[in-house]
PyMOL Python script that loads the backbone (N, CA, C, O; Angstrom):
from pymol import cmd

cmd.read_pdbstr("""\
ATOM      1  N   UNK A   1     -52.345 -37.540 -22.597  1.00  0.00           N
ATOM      2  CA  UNK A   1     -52.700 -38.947 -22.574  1.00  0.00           C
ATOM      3  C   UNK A   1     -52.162 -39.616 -21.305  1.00  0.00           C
ATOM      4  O   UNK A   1     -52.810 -40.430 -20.646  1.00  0.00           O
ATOM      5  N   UNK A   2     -50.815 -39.169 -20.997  1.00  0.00           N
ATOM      6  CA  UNK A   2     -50.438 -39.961 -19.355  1.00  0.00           C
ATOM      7  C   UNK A   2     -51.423 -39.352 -18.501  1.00  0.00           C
ATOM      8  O   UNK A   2     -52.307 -40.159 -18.214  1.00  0.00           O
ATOM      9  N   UNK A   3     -51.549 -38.441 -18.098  1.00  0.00           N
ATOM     10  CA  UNK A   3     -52.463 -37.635 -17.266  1.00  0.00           C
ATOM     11  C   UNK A   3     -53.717 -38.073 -17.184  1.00  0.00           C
ATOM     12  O   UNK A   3     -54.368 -37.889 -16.155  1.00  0.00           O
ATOM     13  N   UNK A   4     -54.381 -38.909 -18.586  1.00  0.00           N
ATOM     14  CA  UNK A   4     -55.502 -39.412 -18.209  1.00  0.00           C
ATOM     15  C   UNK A   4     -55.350 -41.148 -17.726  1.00  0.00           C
ATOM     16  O   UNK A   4     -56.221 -41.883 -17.259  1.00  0.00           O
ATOM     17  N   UNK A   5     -54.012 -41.423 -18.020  1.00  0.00           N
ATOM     18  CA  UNK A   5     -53.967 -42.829 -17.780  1.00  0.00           C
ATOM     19  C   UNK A   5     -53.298 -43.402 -16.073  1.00  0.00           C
ATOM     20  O   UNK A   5     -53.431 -44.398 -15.363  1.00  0.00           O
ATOM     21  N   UNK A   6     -52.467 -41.941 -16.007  1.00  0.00           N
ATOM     22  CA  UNK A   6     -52.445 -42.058 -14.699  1.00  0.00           C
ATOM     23  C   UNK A   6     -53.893 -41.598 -13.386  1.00  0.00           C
ATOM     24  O   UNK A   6     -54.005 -42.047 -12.245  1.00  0.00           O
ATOM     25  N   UNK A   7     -54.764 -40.636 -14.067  1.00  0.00           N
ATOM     26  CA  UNK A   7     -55.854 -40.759 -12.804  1.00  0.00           C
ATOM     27  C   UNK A   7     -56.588 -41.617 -13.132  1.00  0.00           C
ATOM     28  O   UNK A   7     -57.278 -41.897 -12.151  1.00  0.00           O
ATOM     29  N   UNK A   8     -56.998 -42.558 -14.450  1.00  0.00           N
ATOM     30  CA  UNK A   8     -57.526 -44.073 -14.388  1.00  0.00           C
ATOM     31  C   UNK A   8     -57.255 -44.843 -13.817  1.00  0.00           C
ATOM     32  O   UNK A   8     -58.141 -45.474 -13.241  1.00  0.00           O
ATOM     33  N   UNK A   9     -55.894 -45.210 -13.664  1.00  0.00           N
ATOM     34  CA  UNK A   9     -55.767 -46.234 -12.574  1.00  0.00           C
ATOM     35  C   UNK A   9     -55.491 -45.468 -10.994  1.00  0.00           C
ATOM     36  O   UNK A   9     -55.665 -46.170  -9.998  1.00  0.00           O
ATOM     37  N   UNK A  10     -55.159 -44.349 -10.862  1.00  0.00           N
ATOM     38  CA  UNK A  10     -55.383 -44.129  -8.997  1.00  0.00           C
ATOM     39  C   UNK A  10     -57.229 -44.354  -9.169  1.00  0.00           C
ATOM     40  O   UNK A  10     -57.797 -44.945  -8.251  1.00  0.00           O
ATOM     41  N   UNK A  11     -57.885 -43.958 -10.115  1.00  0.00           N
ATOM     42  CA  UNK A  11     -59.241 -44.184  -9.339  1.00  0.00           C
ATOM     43  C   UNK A  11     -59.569 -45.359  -9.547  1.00  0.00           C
ATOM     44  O   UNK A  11     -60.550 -45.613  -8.848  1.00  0.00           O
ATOM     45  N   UNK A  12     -59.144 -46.533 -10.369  1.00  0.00           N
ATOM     46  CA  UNK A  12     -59.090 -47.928 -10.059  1.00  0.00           C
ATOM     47  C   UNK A  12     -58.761 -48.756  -8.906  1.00  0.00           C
ATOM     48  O   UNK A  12     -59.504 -49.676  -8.564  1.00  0.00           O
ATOM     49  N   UNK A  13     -57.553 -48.440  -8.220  1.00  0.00           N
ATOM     50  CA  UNK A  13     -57.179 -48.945  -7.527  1.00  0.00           C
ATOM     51  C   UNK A  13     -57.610 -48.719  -5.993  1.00  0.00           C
ATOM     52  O   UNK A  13     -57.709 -49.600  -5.139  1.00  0.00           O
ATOM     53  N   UNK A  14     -57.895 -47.033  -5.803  1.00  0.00           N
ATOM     54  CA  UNK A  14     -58.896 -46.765  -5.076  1.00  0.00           C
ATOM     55  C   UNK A  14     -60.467 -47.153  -5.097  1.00  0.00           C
ATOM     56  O   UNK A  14     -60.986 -46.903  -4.010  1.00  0.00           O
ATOM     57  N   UNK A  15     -61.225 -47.616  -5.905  1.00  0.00           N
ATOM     58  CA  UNK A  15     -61.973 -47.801  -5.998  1.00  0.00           C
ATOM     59  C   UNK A  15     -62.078 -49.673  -5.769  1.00  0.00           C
ATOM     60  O   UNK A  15     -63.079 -50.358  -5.562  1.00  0.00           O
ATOM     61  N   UNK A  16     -60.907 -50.009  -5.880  1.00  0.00           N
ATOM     62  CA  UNK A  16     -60.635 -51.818  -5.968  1.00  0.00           C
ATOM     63  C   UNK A  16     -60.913 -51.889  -5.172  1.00  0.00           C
ATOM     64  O   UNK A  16     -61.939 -52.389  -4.711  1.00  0.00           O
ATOM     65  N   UNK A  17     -59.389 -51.001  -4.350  1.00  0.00           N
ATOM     66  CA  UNK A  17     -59.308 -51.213  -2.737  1.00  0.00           C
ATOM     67  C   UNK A  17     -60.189 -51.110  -1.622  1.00  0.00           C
ATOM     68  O   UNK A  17     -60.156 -51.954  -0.727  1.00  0.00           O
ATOM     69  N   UNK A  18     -61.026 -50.081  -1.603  1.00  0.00           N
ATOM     70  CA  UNK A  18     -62.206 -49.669  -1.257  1.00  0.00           C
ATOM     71  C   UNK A  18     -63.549 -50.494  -0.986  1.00  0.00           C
ATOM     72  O   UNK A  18     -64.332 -50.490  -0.036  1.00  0.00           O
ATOM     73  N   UNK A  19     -63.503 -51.372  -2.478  1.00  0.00           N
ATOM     74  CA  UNK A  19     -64.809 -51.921  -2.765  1.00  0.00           C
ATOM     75  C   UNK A  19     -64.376 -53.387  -1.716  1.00  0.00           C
ATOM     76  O   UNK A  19     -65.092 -53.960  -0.895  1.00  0.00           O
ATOM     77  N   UNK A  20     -63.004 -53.675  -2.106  1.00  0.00           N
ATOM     78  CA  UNK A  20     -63.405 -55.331  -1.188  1.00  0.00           C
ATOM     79  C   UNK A  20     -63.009 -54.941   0.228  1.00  0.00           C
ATOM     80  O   UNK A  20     -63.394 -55.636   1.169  1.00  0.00           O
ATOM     81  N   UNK A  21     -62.065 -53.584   0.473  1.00  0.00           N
ATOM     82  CA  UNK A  21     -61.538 -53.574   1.985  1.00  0.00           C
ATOM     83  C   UNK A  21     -62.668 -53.354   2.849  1.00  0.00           C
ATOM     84  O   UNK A  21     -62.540 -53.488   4.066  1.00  0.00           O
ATOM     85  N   UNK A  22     -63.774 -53.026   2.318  1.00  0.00           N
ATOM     86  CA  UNK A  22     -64.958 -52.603   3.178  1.00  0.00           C
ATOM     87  C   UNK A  22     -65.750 -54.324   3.770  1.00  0.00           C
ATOM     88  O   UNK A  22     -66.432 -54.496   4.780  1.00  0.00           O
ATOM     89  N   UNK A  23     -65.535 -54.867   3.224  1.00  0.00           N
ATOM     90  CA  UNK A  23     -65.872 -56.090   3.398  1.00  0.00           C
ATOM     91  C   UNK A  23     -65.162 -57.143   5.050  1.00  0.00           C
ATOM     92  O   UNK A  23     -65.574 -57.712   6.061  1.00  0.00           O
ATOM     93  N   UNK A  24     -63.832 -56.803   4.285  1.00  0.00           N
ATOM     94  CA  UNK A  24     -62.968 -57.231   5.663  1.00  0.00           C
ATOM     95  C   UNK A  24     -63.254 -56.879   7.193  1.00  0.00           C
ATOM     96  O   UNK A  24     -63.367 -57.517   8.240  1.00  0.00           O
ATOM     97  N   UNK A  25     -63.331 -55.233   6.703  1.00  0.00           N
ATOM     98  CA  UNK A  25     -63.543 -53.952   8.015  1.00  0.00           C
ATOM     99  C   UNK A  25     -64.653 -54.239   8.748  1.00  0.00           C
ATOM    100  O   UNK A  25     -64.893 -54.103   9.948  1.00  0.00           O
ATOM    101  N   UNK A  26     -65.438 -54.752   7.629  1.00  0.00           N
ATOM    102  CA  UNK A  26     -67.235 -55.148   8.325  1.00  0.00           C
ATOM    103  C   UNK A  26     -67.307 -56.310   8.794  1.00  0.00           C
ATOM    104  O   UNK A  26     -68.075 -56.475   9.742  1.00  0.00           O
ATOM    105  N   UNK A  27     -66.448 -57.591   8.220  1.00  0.00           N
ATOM    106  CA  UNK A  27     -66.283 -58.521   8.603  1.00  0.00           C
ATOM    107  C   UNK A  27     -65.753 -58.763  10.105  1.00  0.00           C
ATOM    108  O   UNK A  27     -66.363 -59.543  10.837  1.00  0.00           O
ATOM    109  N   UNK A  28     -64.514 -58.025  10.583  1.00  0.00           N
ATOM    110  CA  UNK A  28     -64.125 -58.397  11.423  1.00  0.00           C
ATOM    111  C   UNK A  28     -64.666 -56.898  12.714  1.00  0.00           C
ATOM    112  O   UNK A  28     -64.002 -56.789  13.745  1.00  0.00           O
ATOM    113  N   UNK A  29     -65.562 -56.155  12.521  1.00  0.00           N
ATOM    114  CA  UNK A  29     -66.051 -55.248  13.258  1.00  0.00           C
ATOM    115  C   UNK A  29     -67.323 -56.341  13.884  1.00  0.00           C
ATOM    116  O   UNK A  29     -67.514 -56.699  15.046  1.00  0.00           O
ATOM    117  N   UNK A  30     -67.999 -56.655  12.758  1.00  0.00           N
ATOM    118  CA  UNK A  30     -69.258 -57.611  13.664  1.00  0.00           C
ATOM    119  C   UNK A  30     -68.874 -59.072  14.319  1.00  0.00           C
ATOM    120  O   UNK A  30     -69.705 -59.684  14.990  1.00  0.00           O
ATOM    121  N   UNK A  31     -67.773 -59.499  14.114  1.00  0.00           N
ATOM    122  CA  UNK A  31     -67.253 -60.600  14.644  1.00  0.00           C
ATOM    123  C   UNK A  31     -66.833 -59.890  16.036  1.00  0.00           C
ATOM    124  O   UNK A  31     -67.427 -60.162  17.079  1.00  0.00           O
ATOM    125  N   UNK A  32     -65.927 -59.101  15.989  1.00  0.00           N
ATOM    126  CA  UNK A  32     -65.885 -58.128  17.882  1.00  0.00           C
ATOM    127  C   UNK A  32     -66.894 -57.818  18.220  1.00  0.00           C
ATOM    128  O   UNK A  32     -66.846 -58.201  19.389  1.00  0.00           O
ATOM    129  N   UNK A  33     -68.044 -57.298  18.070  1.00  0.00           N
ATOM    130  CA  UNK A  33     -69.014 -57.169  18.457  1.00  0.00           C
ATOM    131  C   UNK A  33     -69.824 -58.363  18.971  1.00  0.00           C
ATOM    132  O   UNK A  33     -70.484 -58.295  20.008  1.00  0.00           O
ATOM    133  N   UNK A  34     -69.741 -59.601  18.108  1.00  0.00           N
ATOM    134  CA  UNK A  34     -70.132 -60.412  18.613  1.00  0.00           C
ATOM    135  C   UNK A  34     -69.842 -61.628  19.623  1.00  0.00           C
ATOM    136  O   UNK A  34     -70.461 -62.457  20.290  1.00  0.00           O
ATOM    137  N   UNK A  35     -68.537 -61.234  19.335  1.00  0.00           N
ATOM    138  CA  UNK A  35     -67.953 -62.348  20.329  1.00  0.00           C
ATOM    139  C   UNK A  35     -66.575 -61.261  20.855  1.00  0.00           C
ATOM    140  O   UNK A  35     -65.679 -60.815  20.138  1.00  0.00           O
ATOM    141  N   UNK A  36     -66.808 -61.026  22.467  1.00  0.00           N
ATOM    142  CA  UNK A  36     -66.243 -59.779  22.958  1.00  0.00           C
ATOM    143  C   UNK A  36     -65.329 -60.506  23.852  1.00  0.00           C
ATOM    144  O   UNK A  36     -65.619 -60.861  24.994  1.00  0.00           O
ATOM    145  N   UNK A  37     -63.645 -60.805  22.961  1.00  0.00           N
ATOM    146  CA  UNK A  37     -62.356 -61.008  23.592  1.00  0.00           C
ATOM    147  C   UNK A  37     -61.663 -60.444  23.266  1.00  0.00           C
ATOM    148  O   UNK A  37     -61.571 -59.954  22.141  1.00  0.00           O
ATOM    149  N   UNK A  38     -60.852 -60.324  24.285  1.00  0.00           N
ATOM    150  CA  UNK A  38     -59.920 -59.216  24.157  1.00  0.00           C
ATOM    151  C   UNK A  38     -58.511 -59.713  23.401  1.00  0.00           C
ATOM    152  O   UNK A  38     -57.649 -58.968  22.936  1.00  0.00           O
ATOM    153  N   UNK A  39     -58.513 -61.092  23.406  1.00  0.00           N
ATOM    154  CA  UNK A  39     -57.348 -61.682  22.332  1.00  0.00           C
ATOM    155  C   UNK A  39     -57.803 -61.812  20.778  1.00  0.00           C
ATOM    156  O   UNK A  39     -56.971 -61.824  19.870  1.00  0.00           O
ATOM    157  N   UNK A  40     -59.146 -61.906  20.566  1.00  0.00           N
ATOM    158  CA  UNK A  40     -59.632 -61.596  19.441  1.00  0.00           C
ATOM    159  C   UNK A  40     -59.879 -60.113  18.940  1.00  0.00           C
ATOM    160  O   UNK A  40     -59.766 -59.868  17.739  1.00  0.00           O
ATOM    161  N   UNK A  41     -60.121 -59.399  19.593  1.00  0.00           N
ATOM    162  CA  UNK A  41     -59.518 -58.003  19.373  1.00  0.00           C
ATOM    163  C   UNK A  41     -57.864 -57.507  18.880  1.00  0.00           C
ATOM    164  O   UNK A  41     -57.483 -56.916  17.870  1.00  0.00           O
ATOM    165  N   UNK A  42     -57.329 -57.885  19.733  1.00  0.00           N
ATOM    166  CA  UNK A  42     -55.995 -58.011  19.364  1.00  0.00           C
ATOM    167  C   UNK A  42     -55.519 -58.849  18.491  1.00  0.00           C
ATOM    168  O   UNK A  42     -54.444 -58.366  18.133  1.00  0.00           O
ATOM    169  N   UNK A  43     -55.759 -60.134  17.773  1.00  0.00           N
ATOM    170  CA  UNK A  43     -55.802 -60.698  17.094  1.00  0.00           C
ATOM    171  C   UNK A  43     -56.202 -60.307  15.330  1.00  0.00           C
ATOM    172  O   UNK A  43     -55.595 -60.395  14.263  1.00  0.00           O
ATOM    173  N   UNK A  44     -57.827 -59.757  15.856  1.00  0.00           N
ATOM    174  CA  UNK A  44     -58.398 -59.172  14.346  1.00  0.00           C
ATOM    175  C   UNK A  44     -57.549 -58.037  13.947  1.00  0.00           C
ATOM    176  O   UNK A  44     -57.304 -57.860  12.754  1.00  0.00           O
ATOM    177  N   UNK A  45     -57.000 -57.118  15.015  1.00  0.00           N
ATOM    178  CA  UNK A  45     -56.480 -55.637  14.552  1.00  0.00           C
ATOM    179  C   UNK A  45     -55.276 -56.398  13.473  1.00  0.00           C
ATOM    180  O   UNK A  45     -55.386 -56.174  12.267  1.00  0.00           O
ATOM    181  N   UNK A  46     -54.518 -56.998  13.810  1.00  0.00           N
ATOM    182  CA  UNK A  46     -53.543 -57.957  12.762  1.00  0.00           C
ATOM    183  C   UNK A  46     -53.698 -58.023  11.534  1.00  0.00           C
ATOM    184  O   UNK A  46     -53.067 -57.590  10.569  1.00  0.00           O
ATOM    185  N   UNK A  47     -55.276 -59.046  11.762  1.00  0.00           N
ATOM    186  CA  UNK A  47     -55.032 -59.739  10.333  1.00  0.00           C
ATOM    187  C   UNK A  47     -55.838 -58.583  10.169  1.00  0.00           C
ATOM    188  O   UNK A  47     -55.356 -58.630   9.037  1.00  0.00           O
ATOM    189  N   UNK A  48     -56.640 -57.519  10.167  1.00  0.00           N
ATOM    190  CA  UNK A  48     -57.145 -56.105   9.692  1.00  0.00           C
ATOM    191  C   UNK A  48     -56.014 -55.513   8.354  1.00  0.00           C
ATOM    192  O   UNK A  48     -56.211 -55.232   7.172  1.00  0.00           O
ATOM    193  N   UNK A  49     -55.202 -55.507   8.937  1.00  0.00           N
ATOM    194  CA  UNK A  49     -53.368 -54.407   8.350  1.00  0.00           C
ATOM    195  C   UNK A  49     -53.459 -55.294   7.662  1.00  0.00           C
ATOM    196  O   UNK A  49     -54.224 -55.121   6.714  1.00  0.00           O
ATOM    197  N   UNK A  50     -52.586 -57.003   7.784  1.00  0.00           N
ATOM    198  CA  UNK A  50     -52.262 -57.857   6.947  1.00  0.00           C
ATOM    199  C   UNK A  50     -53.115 -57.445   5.461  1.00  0.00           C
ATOM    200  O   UNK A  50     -52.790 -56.777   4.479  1.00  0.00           O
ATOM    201  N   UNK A  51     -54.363 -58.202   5.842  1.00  0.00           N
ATOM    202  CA  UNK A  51     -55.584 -58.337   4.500  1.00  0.00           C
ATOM    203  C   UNK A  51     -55.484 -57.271   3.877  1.00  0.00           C
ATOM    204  O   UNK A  51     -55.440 -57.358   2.650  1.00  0.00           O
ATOM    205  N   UNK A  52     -55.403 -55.691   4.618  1.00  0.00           N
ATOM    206  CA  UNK A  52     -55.570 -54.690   3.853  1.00  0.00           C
ATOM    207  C   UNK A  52     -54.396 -53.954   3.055  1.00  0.00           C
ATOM    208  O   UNK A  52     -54.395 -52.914   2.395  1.00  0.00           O
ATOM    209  N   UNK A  53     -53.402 -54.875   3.360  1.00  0.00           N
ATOM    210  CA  UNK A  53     -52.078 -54.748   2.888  1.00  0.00           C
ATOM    211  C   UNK A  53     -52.074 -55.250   1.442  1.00  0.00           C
ATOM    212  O   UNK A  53     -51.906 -54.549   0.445  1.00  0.00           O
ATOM    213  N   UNK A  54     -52.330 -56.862   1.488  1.00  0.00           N
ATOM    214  CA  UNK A  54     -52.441 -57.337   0.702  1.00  0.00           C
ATOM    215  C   UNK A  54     -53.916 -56.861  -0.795  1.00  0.00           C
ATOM    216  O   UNK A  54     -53.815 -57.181  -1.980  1.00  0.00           O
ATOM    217  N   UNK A  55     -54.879 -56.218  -0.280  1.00  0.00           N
ATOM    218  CA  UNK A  55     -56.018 -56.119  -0.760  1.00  0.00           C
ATOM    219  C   UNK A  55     -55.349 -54.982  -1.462  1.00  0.00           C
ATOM    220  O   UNK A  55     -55.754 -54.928  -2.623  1.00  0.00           O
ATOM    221  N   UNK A  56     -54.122 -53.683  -1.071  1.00  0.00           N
ATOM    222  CA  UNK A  56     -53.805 -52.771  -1.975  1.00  0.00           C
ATOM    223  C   UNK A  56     -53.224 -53.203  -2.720  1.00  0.00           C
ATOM    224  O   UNK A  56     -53.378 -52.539  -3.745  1.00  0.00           O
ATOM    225  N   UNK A  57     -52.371 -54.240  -2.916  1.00  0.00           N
ATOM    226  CA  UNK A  57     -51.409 -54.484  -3.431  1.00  0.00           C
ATOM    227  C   UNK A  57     -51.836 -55.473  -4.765  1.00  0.00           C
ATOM    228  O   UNK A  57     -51.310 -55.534  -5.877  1.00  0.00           O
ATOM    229  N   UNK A  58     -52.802 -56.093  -4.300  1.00  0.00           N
ATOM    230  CA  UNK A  58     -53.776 -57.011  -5.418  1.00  0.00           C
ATOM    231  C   UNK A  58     -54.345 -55.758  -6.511  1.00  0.00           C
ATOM    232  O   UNK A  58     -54.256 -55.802  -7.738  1.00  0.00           O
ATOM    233  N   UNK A  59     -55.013 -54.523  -5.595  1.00  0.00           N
ATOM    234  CA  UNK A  59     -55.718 -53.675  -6.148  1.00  0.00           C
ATOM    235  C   UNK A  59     -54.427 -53.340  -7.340  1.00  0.00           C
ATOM    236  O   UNK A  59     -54.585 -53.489  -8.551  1.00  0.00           O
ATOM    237  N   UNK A  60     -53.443 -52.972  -6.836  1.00  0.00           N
ATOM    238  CA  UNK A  60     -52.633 -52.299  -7.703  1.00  0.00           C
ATOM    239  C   UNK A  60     -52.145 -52.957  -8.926  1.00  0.00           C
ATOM    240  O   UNK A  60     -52.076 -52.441 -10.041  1.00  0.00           O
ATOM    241  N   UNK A  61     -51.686 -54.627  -8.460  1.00  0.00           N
ATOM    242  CA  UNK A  61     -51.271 -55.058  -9.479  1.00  0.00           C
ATOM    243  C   UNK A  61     -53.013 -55.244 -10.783  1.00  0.00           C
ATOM    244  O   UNK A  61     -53.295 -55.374 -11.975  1.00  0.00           O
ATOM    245  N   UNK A  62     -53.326 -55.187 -10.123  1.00  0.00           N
ATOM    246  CA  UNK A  62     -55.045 -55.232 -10.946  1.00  0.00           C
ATOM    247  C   UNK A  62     -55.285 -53.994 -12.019  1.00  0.00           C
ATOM    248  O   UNK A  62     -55.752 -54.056 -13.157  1.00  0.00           O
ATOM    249  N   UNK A  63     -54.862 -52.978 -11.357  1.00  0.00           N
ATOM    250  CA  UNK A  63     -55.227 -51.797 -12.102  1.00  0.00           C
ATOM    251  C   UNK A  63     -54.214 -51.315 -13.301  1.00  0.00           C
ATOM    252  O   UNK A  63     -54.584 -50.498 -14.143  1.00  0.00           O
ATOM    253  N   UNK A  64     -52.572 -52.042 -13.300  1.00  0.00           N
ATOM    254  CA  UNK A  64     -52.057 -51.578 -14.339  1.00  0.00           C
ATOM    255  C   UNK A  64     -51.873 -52.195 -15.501  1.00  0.00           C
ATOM    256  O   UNK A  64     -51.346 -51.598 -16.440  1.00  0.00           O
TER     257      UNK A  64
END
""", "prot")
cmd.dss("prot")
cmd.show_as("cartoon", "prot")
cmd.util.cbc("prot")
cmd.orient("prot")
């Protein structure tokens, strides 16, 4: 019974994380693309980590 309750939530939380981090990644990939600075490059790579920091950590508290 742990064994099934522990790979329920890794594939929850992977699957959390996954589903909204793809959003961010895409978000701030077509924003560089579209508007090509090099302080906004350096800028997005930031809040990239930050958000996706936070997006596991939401995921996790979500999944148990």
């Amino acid at each position: 019974m742990d064994l099934f309750f522990i790979s329920n939530m890794i594939k929850n939380i992977i699957s959390t994380f996954f589903q909204n981090g793809i959003w961010v990644v895409g978000f701030f990939y077509f924003l560089i693309k579209i508007f090509d600075n090099k302080t906004l490059k350096i800028f997005s790579k930031y809040i990239i980590i930050v958000v996706l920091v936070l997006l596991f950590f939401h995921s996790v508290l979500v999944s148990i």
